[in-house]
LUMGU-114953 format. One record per residue (C-alpha): residue in three letters; x negated, z, y negated. Coordinates in steps of 0.001 Angstrom, whole numbers, plus 500000, padded with zeros to 6 digits. Example, Ala and Ser with C-alpha at 12.3 -4.5 7.8 and 13.67 -1.06 7.14 Angstrom:
ALA487700507800504500 SER486330507140501060 
This chain:
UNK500000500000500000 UNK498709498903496215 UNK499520500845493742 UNK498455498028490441 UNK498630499788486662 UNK497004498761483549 UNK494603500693481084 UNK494254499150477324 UNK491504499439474831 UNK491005498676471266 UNK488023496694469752 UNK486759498920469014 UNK486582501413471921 UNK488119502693474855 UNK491456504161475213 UNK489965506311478094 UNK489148509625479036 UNK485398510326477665 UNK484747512019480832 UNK484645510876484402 UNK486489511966487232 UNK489466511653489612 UNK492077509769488303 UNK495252512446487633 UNK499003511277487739 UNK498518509042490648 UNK501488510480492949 UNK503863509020489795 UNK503423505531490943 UNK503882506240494721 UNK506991506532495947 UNK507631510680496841 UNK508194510673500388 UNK505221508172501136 UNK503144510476499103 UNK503480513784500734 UNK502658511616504269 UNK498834512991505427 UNK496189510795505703 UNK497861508109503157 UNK496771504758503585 UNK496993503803499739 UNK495146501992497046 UNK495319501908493156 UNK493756499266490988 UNK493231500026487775 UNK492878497050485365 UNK490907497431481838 UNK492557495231479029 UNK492236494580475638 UNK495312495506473654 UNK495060492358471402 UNK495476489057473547 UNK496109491392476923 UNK492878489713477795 UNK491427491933481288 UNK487796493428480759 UNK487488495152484411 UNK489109495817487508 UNK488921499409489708 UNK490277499899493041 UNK489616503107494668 UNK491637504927497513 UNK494125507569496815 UNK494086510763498394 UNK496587513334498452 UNK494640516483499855 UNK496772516515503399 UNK494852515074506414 UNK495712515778510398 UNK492359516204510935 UNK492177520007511241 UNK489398522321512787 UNK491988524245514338 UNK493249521310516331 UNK489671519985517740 UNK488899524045518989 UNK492374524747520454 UNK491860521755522716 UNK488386522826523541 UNK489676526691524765 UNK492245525251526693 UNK490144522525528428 UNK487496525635528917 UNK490071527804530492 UNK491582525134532503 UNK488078524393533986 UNK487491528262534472 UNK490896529174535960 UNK490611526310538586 UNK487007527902539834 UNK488805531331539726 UNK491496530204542203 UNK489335528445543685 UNK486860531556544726 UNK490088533473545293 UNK490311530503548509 UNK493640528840546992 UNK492050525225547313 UNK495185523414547129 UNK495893525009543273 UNK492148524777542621 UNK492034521175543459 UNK495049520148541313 UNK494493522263538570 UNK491312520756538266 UNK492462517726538132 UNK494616518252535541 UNK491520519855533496 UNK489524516495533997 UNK491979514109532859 UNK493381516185529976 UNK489730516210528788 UNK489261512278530337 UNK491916511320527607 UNK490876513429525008 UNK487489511413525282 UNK488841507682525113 UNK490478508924522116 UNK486915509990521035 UNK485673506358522007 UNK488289504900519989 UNK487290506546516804 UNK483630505515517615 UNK484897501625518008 UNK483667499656514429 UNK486625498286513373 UNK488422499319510590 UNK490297502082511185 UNK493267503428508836 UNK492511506657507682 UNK495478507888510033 UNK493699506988513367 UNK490140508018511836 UNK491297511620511216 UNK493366511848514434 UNK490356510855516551 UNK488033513272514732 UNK489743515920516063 UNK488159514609519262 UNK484956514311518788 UNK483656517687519909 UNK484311516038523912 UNK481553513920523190 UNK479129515870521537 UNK479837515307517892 UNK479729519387516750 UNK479131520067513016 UNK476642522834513592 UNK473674523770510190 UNK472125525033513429 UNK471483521883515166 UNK471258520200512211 UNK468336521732511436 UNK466768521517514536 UNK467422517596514711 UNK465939517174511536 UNK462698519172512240 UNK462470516932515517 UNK462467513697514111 UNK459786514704511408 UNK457992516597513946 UNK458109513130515923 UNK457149510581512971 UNK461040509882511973 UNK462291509530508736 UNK465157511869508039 UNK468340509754506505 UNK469778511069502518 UNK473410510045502636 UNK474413513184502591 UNK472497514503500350 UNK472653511384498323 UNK476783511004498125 UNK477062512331494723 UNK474996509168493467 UNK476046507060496226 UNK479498505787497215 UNK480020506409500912 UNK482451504056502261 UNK484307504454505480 UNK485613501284505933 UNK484950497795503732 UNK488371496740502208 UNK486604492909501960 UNK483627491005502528 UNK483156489897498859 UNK483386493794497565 UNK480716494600500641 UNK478430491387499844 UNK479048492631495284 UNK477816496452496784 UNK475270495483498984 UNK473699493357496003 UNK473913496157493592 UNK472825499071496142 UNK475254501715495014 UNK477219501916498273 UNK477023502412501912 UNK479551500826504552 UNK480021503191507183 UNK481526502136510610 UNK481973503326513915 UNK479432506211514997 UNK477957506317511820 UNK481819507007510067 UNK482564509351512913 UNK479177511749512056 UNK479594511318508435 UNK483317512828508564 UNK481929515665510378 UNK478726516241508162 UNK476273515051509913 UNK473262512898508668 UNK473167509436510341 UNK469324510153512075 UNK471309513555513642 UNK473839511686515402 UNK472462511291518832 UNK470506514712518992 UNK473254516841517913 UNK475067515461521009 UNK472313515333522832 UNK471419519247521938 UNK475167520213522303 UNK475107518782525966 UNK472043521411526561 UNK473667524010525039 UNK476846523945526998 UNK474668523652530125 UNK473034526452529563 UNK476034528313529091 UNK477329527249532479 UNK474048527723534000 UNK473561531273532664 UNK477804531799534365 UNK476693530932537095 UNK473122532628537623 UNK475438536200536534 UNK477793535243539708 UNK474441535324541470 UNK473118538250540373 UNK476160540365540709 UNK476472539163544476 UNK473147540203544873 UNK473582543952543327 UNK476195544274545634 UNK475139543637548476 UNK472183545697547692 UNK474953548951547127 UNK476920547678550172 UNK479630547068548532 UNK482195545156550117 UNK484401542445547663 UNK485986540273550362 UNK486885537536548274 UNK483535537304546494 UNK481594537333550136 UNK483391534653550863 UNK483061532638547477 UNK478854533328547587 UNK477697534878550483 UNK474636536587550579 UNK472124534305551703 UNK473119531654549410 UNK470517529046548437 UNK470556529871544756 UNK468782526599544604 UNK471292524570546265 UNK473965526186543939 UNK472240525206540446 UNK471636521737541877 UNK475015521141542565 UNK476049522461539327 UNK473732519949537739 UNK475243517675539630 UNK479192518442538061 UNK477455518949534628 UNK476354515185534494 UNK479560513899535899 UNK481659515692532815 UNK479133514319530081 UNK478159511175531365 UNK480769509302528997 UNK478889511161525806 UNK475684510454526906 UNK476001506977527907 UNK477251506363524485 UNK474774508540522366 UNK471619507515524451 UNK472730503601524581 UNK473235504029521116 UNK470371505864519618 UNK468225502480521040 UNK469502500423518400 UNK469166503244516086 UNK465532504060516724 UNK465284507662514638 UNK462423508026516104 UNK459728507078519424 UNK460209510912520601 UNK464408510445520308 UNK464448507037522312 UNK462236508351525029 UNK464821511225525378 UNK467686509087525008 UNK466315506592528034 UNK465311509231530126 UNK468564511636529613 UNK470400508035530484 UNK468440506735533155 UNK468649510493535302 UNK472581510856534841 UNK472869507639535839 UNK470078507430538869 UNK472235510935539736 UNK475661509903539763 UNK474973506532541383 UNK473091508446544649 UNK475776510497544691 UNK478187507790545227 UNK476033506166547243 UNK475904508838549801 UNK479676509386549381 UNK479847505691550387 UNK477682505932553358 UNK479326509469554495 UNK482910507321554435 UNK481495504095555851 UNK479913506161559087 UNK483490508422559462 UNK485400505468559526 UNK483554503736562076 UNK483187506170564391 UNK486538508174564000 UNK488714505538562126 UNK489153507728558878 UNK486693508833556133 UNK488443512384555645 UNK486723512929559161 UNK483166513367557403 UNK484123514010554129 UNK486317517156554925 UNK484885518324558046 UNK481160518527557041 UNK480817521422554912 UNK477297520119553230 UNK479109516849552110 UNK481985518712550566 UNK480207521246548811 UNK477708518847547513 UNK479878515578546589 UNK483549516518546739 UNK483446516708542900 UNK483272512845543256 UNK485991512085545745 UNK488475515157546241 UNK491035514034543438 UNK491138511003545363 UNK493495510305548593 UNK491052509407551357 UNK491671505882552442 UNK490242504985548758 UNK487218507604547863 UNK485666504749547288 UNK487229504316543450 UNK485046506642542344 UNK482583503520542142 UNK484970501224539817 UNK485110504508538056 UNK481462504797537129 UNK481192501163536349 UNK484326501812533781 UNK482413504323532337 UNK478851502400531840 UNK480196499288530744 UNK482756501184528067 UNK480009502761527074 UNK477336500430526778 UNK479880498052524633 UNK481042501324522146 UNK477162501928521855 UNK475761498195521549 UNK478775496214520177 UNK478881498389516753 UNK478130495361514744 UNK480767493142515938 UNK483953494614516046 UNK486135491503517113 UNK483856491398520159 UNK483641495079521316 UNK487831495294520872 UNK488335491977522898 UNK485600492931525283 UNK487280496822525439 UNK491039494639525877 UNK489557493366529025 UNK488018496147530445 UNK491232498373529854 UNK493518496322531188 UNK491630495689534554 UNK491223499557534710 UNK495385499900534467 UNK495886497345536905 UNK493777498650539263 UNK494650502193538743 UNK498795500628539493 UNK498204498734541850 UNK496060500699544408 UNK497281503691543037 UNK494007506060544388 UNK494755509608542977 UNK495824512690545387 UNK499568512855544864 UNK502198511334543451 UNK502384513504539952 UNK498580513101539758 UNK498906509123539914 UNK501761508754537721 UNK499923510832534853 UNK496723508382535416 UNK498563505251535449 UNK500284506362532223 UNK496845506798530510 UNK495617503785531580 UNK499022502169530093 UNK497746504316526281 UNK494151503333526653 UNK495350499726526995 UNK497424499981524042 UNK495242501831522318 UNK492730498678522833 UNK494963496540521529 UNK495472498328518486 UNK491748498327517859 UNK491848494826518137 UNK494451494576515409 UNK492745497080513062 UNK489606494849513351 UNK491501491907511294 UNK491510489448513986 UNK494426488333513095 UNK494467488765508923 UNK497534490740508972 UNK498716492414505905 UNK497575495749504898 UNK500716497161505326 UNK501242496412508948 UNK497689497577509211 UNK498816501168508080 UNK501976501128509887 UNK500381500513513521 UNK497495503620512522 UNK500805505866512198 UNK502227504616515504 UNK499052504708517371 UNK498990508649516271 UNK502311509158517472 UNK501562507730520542 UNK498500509673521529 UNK499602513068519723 UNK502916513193521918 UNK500970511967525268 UNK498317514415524608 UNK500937517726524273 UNK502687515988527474 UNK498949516455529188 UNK498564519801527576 UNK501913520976529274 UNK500923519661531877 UNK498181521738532234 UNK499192525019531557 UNK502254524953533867 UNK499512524265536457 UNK497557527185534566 UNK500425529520534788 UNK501392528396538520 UNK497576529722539245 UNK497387532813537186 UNK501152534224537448 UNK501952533810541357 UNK500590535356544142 UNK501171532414546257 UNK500501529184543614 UNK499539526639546619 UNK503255526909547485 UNK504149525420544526 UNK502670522140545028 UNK503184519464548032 UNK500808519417550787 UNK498781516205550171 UNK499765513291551889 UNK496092512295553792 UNK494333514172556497 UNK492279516312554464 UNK493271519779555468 UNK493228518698559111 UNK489509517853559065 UNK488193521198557167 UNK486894524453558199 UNK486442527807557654 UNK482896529009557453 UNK484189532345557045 UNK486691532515560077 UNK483356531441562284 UNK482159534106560964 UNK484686536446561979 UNK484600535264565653 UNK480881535816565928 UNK481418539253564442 UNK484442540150567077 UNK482557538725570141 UNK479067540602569561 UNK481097543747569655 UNK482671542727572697 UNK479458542047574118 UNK478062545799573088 UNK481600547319574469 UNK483404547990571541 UNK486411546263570346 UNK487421545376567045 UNK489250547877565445 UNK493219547095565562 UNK492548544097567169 UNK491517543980570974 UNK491980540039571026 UNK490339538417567991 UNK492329535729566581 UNK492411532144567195 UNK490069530483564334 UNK489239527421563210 UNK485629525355563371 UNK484135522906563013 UNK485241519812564928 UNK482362518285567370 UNK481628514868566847 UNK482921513128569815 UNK486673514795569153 UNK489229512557569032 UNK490841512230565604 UNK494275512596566542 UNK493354515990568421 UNK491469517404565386 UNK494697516513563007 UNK496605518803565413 UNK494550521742564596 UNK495969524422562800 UNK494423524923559430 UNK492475527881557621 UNK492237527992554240 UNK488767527264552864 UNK487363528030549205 UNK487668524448548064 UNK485041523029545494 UNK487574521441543166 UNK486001522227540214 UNK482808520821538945 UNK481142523545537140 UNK480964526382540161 UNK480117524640543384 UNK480894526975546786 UNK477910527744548388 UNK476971527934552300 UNK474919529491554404 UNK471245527691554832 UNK471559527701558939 UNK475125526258558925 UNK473795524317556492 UNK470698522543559196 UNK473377523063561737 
């Protein structure tokens, strides 16, 4: 929307203010309603005439602002707690052995926080974005590592001098220098660039400058952020550790957190593993950042990190899918399913079910289309910046191959779990093809330009509180009944046939050594019937007829389920 008035001046000087400033008044040429609408997407243009002859001396434009933006701190850290606690609950429950819960609940985590981080991308796309769908996306930027922090900003800075970098001004600068978000036209950009008194800001470069952050900071306040939370995790976990091993020391007995760690637990397996669910959540902000930062080049220190971060969660997650793949490939040759190997061995679940559980097991095998999603989306966000017709067409293609595939094969666990997937796939398609719009492919006015921002904020603001409900019913199905895997369907594949219980093996052992020294165990002359392992050359209709024990399940990928090194070899 314009907003065109008129300023006159004598021969002899300016009817003008003497001093310079915001222009006041403006909301008297904007119709009410429009104005008191956040994020406005308006422009004045102000022209300077001569009162004799009406002949026009200058024309301004500038963008008016009315103060009111949805871009609110208090948005981006409310979905952070939640995502934390949804992550935290689902390795509660799943410690407390309710693997069913655990497994959906962590699902729900992941792709409440999957969405919130295509939003993220979208912001991070270079075209021009109404002010609408900048500020909406900004609220997501903390999911991929873009965290206003004086802290890390001073630490990034110090690196890159420290490192031979040169330390960018435009913050610093932006009283002298106007920072544009987004070029209204190429002839304004080409009359700026000539003069030097602006900077055109797109993409990541408009996404760190929103949140304060100096253009050379970009990549290593995500890339310091990513550290920081995995120390966090890592420091959770080594306490878990160390309290198991106090207590055993005392003899105390906590049934439910012997069977979550038990005492001989490879510490070093555990913090592997944990690396292992660690890369898997960041790898869409580090493929970005670290793909990025090359064609930045802050510095020869930054672009060694930002290869080698890339390279080793890539190299990781690939070998990890690689040995799902074999693991599947072997079951279903030799006992015509892959849930044979993939939920009977305990080393391959503890180690790679992060990959594959949320998956139903005829089709583990999406989580490789998944990973290639992720690399390719992110190496066009990080190396398409300068062309934004390209990345959105080249995003467009990408999307929609992701929806059909997610529709058509359908791969998630249940029924719930694949209609909320297909649905995002449905947004992040649409969401593509507003980014194509908003990139001026097709010249359309400015006013259909602002109307589509508003429409692509309704549409991800109302699917993201549907994804937020969604998760804490399952939050409140976990923490407020003593019986939550009742309250969801038993999955439809062979899963729960195919595992075992480490600790009912080790129950049996227990009864039949005091058998052996005479004694019987107390209130219970017959030991029960348990559950192991399945041998190898077991049919696999007999082993789906076994009955099932409940087994801590290692749904979530922050607190892997550890095992004991001899069943381990065994």
């Amino acid at each position: 929307m314009f907003v065109d008035t008129s300023l006159v001046a004598n021969r002899s000087g300016l009817r003008t203010p003497e001093n310079t400033g915001n222009v006041a008044r403006t909301n008297s040429y904007v119709i009410a309603i429009a104005y008191s609408v956040p994020d406005i997407d308006a422009v004045i243009r102000l022209r300077l005439k001569y009162k004799n002859g009406g002949k026009q001396i200058i024309c301004l434009e500038t963008r008016i602002r009315n103060g009111k933006t949805v871009y609110q701190l208090g948005v981006s850290w409310s979905l952070a707690i939640i995502t934390g606690l949804g992550l935290i609950t689902s390795t509660v429950i799943s410690l407390l052995g309710h693997s069913n819960t655990a497994t959906h609940l962590a699902f729900r985590s992941l792709i409440f926080l999957g969405f919130i981080q295509t939003q993220a991308m979208a912001g991070m796309s270079s075209a021009k974005l109404p002010p609408f769908v900048q500020s909406w996306t900004q609220n997501m930027q903390w999911s991929l590592g873009i965290v206003r922090s004086d802290a890390l900003q001073t630490i990034a800075t110090w690196f890159q001098r420290a490192t031979g970098g040169t330390p960018s001004s435009v913050m610093t600068s932006s009283s002298s220098v106007s920072v544009v978000l987004q070029k209204r036209s190429s002839a304004i950009h080409r009359r700026a660039a000539e003069k030097g008194n602006q900077i055109f800001l797109r993409g990541i470069e408009r996404v760190g400058i929103r949140d304060s952050i100096e253009l050379t900071n970009i990549f290593m306040t995500g890339y310091l952020f990513y550290y920081f939370v995995t120390a966090v995790v890592v420091a959770c976990v080594g306490l878990i550790l160390l309290v198991r091993a106090v207590l055993a020391k005392k003899k105390t007995l906590l049934p439910k957190l012997n069977r979550a760690v038990s005492i001989n637990a490879d510490w070093k397996t555990i913090l592997r593993n944990t690396f292992f669910r660690l890369a898997c959540i960041g790898y869409p902000q580090m493929c970005i950042l670290c793909l990025w930062e090359l064609t930045r080049r802050d510095s020869a220190a930054e672009i060694v990190l930002a290869i080698t971060m890339w390279l080793v969660t890539t190299i990781v997650l690939a070998f990890a899918s690689f040995k799902v793949l074999q693991r599947g490939i072997r079951s279903k040759q030799q006992h015509n399913t892959p849930a044979y190997t993939l939920y009977s061995d305990p080393a391959t679940l503890n180690q790679w079910g992060f990959l594959y559980i949320y998956y139903r097991a005829p089709v583990y095998y999406f989580l490789v289309p998944t990973l290639v999603y992720t690399v390719v989306k992110g190496m066009v966000i990080a190396f398409a910046q300068p062309s934004p017709v390209a990345q959105s067409i080249i995003l467009l293609i990408l999307e929609l191959s992701m929806m059909l595939a997610t529709a058509i094969i359908k791969p998630f666990m249940s029924k719930g779990a694949n209609v909320a997937a297909i649905t995002m796939a449905v947004i992040n398609s649409l969401n593509t093809i507003f980014l194509l719009v908003f990139s001026d492919i097709f010249d359309q006015p400015g006013l259909m330009t602002g109307i589509l921002g508003v429409i692509f904020f309704l549409l991800n603001a109302i699917f993201t509180l549907l994804l937020l409900i969604y998760l804490l019913v399952g939050m409140v199905y976990a923490i407020f009944f003593k019986k939550p895997d009742t309250k969801y369907k038993p999955l439809g594949d062979d899963r729960d046939s195919f595992r075992w219980s480490r600790t009912g093996t080790t129950t049996e052992l227990s009864s039949l050594e005091k058998i052996a020294r005479g004694e019987e165990a107390e209130g219970h002359p017959h030991p029960a019937r348990v559950v192991t392992a399945p041998p190898g050359n077991e049919d696999v209709s007999m082993a789906a007829r076994r009955p099932h024990n409940d087994v801590v399940d290692p749904s979530l990928p922050l607190f892997p389920n550890s095992y004991d090194r001899t069943q381990r070899q065994s």
